[in-house]
C-alpha positions as CSV (number, residue, x, y, z in Angstrom):
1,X,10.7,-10.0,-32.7
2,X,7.9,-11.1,-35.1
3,X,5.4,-8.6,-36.5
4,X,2.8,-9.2,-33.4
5,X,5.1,-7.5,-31.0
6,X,6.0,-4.9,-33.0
7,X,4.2,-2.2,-30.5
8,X,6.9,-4.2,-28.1
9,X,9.9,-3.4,-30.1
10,X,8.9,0.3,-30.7
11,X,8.0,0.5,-26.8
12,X,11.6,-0.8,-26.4
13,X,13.0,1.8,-28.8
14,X,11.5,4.6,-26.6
15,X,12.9,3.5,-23.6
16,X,16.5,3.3,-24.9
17,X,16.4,6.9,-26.7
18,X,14.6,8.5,-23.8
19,X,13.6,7.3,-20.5
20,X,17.0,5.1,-20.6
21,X,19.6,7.7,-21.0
22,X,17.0,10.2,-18.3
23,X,17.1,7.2,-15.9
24,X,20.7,5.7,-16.4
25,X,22.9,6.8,-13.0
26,X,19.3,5.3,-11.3
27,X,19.7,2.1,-13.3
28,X,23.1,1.6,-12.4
29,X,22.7,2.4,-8.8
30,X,19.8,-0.1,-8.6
31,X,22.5,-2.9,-10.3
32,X,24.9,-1.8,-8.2
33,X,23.4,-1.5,-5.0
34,X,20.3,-3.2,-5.4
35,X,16.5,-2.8,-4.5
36,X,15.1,-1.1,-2.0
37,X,11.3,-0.6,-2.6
38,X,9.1,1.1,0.1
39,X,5.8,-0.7,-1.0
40,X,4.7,-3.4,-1.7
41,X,1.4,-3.5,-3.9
42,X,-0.8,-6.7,-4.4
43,X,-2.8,-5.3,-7.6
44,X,-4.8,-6.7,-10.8
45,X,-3.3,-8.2,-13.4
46,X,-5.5,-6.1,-15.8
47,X,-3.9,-3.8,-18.3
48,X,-5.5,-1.2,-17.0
49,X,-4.7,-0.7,-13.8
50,X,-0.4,-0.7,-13.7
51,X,0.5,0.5,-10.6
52,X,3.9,2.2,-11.4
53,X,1.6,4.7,-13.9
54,X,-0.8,5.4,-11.2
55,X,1.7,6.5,-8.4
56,X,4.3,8.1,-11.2
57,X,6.7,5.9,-10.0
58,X,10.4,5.5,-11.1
59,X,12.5,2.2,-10.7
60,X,13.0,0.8,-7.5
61,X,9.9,2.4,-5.7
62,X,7.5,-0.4,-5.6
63,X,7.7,-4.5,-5.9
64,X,4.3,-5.2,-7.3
65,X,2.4,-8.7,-7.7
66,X,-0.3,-9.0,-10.2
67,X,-2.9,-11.6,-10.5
68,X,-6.3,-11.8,-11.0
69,X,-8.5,-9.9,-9.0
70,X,-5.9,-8.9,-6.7
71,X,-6.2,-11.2,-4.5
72,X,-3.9,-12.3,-1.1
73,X,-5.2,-16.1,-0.4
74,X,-4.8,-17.2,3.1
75,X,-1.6,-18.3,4.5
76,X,-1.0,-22.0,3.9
77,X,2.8,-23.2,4.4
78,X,2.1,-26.5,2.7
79,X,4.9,-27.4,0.3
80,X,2.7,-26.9,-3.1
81,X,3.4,-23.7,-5.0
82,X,2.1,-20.5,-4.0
83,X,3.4,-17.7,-5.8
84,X,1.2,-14.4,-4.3
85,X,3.0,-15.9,-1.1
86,X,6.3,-16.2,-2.0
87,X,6.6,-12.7,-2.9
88,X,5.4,-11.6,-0.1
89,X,7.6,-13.1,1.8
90,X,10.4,-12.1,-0.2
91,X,8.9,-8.5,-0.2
92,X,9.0,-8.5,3.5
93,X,11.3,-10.5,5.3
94,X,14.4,-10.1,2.7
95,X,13.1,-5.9,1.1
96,X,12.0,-5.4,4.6
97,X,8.9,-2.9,2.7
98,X,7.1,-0.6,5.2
99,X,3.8,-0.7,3.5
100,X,1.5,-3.3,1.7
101,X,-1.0,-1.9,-0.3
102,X,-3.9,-4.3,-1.7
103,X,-5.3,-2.4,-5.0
104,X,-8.4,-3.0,-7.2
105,X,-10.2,-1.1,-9.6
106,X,-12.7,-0.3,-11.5
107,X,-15.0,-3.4,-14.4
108,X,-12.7,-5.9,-12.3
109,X,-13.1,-8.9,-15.1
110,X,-12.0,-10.8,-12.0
111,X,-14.6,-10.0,-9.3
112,X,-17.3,-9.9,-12.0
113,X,-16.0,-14.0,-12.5
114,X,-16.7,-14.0,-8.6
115,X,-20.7,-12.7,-9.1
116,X,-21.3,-14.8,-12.2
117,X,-19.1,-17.2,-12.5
118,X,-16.0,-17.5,-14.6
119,X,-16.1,-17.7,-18.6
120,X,-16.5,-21.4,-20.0
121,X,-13.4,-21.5,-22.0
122,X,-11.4,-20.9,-18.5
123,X,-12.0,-23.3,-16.0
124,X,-8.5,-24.6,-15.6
125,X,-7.2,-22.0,-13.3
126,X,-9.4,-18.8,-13.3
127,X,-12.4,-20.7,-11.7
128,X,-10.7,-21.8,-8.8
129,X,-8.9,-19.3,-8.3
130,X,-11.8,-16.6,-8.3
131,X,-13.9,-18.8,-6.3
132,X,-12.2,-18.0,-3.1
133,X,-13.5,-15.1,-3.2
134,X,-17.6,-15.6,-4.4
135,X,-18.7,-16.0,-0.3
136,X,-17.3,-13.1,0.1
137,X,-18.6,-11.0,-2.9
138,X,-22.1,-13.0,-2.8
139,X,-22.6,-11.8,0.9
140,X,-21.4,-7.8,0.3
141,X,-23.8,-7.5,-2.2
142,X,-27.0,-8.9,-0.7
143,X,-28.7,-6.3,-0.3
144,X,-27.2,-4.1,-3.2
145,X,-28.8,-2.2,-6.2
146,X,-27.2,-3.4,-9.3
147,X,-25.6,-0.2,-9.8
148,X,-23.9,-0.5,-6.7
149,X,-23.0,-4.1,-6.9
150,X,-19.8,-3.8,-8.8
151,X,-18.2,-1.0,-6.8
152,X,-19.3,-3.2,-3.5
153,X,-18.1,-6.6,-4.7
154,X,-14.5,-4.7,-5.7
155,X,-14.3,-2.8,-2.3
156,X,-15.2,-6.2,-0.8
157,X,-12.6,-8.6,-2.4
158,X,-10.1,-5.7,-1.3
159,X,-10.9,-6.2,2.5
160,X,-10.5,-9.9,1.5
161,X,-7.2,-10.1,0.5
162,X,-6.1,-7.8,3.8
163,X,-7.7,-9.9,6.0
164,X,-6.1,-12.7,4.4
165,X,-3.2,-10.9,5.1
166,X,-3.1,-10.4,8.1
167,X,-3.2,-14.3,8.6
168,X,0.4,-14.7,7.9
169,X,2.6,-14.4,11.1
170,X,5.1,-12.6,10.2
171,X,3.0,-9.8,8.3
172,X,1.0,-9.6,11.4
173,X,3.2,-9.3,13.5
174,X,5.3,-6.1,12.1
175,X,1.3,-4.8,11.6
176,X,0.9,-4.9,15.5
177,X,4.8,-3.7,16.4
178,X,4.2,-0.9,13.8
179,X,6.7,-1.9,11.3
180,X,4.4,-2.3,8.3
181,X,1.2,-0.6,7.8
182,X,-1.4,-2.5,5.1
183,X,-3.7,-0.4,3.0
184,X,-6.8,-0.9,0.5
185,X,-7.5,1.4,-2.2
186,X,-9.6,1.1,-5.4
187,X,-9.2,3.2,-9.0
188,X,-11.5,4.6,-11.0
189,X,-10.3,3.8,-14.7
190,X,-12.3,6.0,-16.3
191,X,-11.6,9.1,-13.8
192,X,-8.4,8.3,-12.8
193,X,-9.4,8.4,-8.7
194,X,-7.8,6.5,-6.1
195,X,-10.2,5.8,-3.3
196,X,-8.8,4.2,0.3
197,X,-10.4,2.0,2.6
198,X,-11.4,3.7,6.2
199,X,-13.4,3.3,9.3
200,X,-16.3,4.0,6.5
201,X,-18.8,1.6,5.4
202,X,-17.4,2.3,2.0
203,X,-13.9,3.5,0.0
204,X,-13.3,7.4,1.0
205,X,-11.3,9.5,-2.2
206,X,-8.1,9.6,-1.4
207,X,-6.6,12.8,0.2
């Protein structure tokens, strides 16, 4: 480990002296016995936003995917490589979860790529990627103030990526037979809130 990563090794050092020897009989378990997560969380990839903080969760809880602007695309079975799909496919046909949650937050760096376009120096994979989901943003925030717009265009892409779930078969299907339930929710970085997607117009606070 060079210099750079030092915050890495000392991160590392923690784990070992504490949350290690707290954790070990639930390590060992999980190596023995394997996974057996209950969720399944489509979130940002931003630093900000780590899932297994926000729902104090210990090993073997949740099987998260990361990306950019946590987003689901639409279900495509076409040979190239699609990586959000693979894991969801692995999280529920083979970890059989009971719940996908689709979770953005707060200054989305992502979304705001999906209003104004993405930065110069990134046009390799980020703009493409993000611009499956401009329509949708462009049209949610219309009629918006520009205080609102952000919240809207982050509440939006999270409707997105479930209705994009619910285009592969198999996700659809457990939805409808009650097997697996799909959830939005959005957090607040600087409050800490988790809101959740309802019958309402916009994100209600969660419970």
């Amino acid at each position: 480990m060079t210099a750079a990563s030092d915050e890495l090794t000392a991160g590392y050092r923690r784990f070992r002296d504490t949350t290690w020897p707290e954790q070990r009989a639930r390590f060992i378990a999980l190596a023995e016995e394997g996974q057996e997560p209950h969720t399944l969380i489509v979130a940002c990839s931003d630093s900000r936003a780590d899932p297994a903080a926000i729902f104090d969760a210990t090993p073997g809880e949740l099987f998260v995917v990361r990306n950019v602007a946590n987003l689901v695309p639409p279900y495509e079975p076409d040979g190239q490589l699609h990586g959000v799909s693979a894991a969801l496919e692995f999280g529920v046909k083979v970890l059989k979860v009971k719940r996908i949650v689709v979770m953005g937050h707060a200054h989305c760096g992502g979304v705001n790529a999906m209003r104004t376009g993405a930065p110069d120096n990134c046009q390799d994979f980020v703009a493409p990627w993000v611009a499956q989901g401009a329509d949708t943003v462009r049209a949610a925030t219309k009629s918006a103030t520009p205080a609102e717009a952000e919240r809207i265009a982050e509440e939006a892409v999270v409707r997105l990526s479930l209705d994009n779930l619910r285009t592969f078969p198999w996700i659809a299907e457990r939805e409808a037979a009650g097997e697996l339930e799909l959830t939005g929710l959005h957090f607040g970085i600087a409050d800490g809130v988790l809101t959740a997607l309802t019958d309402q117009p916009r994100f209600e606070p969660l419970g």
